[in-house]
C-alpha positions, 0 to 999 in steps of 0.5 A: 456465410455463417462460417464466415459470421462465426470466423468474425465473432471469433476474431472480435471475441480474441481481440477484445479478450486481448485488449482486456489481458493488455489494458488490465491493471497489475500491481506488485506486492513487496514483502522483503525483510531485513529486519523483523519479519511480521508473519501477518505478511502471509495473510496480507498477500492472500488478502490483496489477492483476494482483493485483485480477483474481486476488483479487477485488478492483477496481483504479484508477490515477491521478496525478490528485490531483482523484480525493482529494475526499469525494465520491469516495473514498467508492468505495474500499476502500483507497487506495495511495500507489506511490512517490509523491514531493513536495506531491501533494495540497492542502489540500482534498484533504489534508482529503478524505483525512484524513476518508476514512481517519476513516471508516474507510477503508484506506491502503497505502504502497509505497517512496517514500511516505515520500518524500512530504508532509514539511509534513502532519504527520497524513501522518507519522504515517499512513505511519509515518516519513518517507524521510531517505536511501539507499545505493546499491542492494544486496543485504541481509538482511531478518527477518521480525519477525511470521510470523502477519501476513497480509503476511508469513505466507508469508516466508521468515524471513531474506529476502535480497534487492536492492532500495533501502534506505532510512534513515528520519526522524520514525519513529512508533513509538509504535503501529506493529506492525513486520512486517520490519526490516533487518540493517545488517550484511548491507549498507553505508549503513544508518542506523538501528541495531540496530532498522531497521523497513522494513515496518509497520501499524498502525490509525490516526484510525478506518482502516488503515495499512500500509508497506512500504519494499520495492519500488524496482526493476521486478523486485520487481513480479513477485517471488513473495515480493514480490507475497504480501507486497504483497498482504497489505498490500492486504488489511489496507488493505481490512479483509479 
């Protein structure tokens, strides 16, 4: 009888694991570049490891645009584009991706991914603008525009900062739920105005979207106001 209660214990102790192996959530972390390639990326996809280890959720990282098919993307909760750069998916690959996030998948773009796909227009307005320029780096003044929002409950109101700022192009505003916007008058370079969202979400064509324009330097990956911020993100790309 207690070899039997054992067999049974093992059994339910490997289903359970099982169950947890298949109900656990994956995302993938892009990081192609065509054009310039930030060696802050490196750090990026150490952090968001960091970060799947602590939160429960799977992390896989590649340049590899092959991994941008039907058939694959089918693994993932949500899929972040790290400062990608330039054409980093073809036109196949483009319809695998747009059809993933038409089924109700996540995406997570970090800094340069509005430096990316100028000629796919769906892309535009996926991310929510395009990348125009930057001044040099510096420090600047960022206000927190939603404080009940999961990337950025956990803000300080006025965020002083360095980093990259970047001027935007092609902003699709209509649907965009800005969580930070930027004070040009805290920084010189600015080009946008009064109103200069940096991060954003939105729902978009059946998924999720969110941006941060956040995220140049090696340093900003193990900044704890950074990675919470980042880490909402991700969950909101997940549909936690």
């Amino acid at each position: 009888m207690k070899k039997i209660f054992i067999a049974v214990l093992l059994i339910l102790f490997a289903f359970t694991f099982n169950s947890f192996i298949k109900k656990q959530q994956r995302i993938l972390v892009f990081s192609r570049t065509m054009g310039f390639h930030h060696k802050s990326i490196a750090a990026g996809n150490i952090a968001i490891q960091k970060l799947g280890m602590e939160n429960g959720f799977a992390v896989d990282t590649t340049t590899d645009a092959s991994f941008f098919s039907k058939k694959n993307l089918k693994k993932y909760n949500a899929v972040i584009f790290l400062s990608t750069t330039g054409d980093v998916l073809n036109d196949e690959q483009q319809k695998a991706f747009e059809n993933y996030i038409q089924h109700g998948g996540g995406f997570a773009g970090i800094h340069a991914a509005t430096d990316t796909e100028y000629d796919w227009p769906w892309y535009n307005k996926l991310v929510g603008a395009y990348f125009k320029s930057h001044p040099k780096q510096q420090n600047a003044v960022i206000h927190v525009t939603d404080t009940t929002f999961i990337a950025t409950k956990n803000l300080p109101f006025e965020w002083k900062r360095w980093d990259e700022w970047y001027n935007f192009k092609s902003l699709q505003l209509d649907g965009l739920h800005i969580l930070l916007t930027i004070d040009e008058k805290s920084y010189t370079g600015g080009e946008n105005g009064d109103f200069h969202p940096m991060s954003w979400y939105h729902e978009f064509d059946g998924g999720r979207a969110f941006y941060t324009e956040l995220g140049h330097t090696d340093e900003a990956f193990s900044e704890p106001f950074f990675l919470q911020h980042l880490l909402g993100g991700i969950k909101y790309a997940i549909g936690k």
